[in-house]
N, C-alpha and C positions, 0 to 999 in steps of 0.2 A: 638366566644369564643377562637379559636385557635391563631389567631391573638392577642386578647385581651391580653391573657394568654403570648403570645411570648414575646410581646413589657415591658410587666409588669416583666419577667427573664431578657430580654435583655438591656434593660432598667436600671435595675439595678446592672447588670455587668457593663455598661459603667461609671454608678458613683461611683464607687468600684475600684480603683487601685488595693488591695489585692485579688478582686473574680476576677476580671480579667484576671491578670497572672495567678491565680491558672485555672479560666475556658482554656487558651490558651494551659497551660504547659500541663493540662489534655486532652485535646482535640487533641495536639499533640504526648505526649509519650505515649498515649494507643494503636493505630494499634502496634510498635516494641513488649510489654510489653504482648501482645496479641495473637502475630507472636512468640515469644519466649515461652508461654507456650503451645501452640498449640503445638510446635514442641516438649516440654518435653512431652507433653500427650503422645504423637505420641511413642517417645523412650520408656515410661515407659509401655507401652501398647507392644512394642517389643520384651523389654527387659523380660518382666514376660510370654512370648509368649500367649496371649492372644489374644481369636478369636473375640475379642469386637474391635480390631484394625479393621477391615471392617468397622463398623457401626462407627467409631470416625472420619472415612475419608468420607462413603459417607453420613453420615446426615448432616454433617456441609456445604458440596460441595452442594447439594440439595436445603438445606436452601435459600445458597446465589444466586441459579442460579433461583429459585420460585424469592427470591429478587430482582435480578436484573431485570428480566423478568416484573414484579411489574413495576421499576420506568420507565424501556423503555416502557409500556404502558402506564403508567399515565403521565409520563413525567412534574408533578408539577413543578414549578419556586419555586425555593431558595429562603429566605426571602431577602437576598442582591440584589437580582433580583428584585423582586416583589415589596419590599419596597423601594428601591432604599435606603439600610443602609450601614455602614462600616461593611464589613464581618474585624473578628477582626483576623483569621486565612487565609493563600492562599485556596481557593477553585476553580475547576470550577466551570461554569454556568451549569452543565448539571442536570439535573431529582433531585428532593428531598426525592420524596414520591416513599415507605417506604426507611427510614436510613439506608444505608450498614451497617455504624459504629454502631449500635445501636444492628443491623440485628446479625453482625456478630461476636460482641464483646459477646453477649449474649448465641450465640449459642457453642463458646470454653467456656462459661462457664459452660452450659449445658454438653458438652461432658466431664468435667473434673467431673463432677456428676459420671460418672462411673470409673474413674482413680480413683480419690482420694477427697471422697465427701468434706471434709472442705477448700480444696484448689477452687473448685467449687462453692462453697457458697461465698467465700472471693471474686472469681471473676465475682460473679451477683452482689454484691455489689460495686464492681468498673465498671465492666460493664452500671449499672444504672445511675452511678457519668461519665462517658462516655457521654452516652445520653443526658446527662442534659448537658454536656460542650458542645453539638453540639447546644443549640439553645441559649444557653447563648453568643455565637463565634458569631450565627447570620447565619449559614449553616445550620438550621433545625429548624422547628417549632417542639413543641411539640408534634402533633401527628403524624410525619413524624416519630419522633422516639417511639413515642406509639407502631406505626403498626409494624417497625422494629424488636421493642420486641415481637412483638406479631407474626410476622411472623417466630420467632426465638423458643420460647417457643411450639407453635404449632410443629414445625418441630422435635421438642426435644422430647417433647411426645409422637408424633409420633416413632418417634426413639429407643425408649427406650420400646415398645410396639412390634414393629416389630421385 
């Protein structure tokens, strides 16, 4: 099903000129777009001197290192690998499963839940629209970025608990 489901998004991106570029431009300008409000959270969380600034640095750090730890175990092949397709964006060949981008676009969205919730909500919704341009590009099957969210989400909960 995961394959089935991939080929059936990506598929459909390649005969789409307009979801294309939108998958590529989205797939590309969300790490900076991501990396810049991490870094607002970060200030706004300084500036109001708030002791939530620990938990905004070390859940999302956690997140990605449980993440990364993930794909150097599992070490899954990328569907450009696997499939032998055009990945439509530069990628390595390295581990697919769970999504960094997925992982960790989700988890600054999660932390902005405690900064300033509506900017948080706006960026799970771009965060989700991330994920989907990672298997529409052809660097991630669908449940590569399932788990990602869901290794992200977990962490966040956690986070916000602790």
């Amino acid at each position: 099903m995961n394959r089935r489901l991939f080929f059936k998004i990506y598929d459909h991106t390649l005969n789409n000129e307009a979801v294309k570029k939108a998958a590529v431009f989205l797939t590309e300008a969300s790490k900076p777009v991501y990396v810049f409000f991490y870094g607002l959270g970060f200030l706004l969380l300084i500036v109001r001197h708030s002791a939530d600034v620990k938990g905004y640095i070390i859940v999302p750090f956690a997140v990605l290192v449980v993440n990364t730890v993930l794909r150097k175990v599992l070490n899954k092949p990328r569907p450009f690998v696997r499939e032998g397709i055009e990945r439509l964006v530069s990628h390595e060949e390295n581990g697919s499963f769970p999504s960094n981008h997925a992982a960790s676009s989700m988890i600054i969205a999660f932390s902005w839940l405690w900064v300033y919730p509506p900017i948080g909500v706006l960026l799970m919704v771009l965060a989700l629209f991330t994920g989907m341009s990672r298997v529409m590009t052809g660097v991630h099957y669908p449940l590569d970025v399932l788990c990602g969210w869901a290794v992200a989400a977990i962490g966040g909960l956690i986070g916000t608990v602790v």
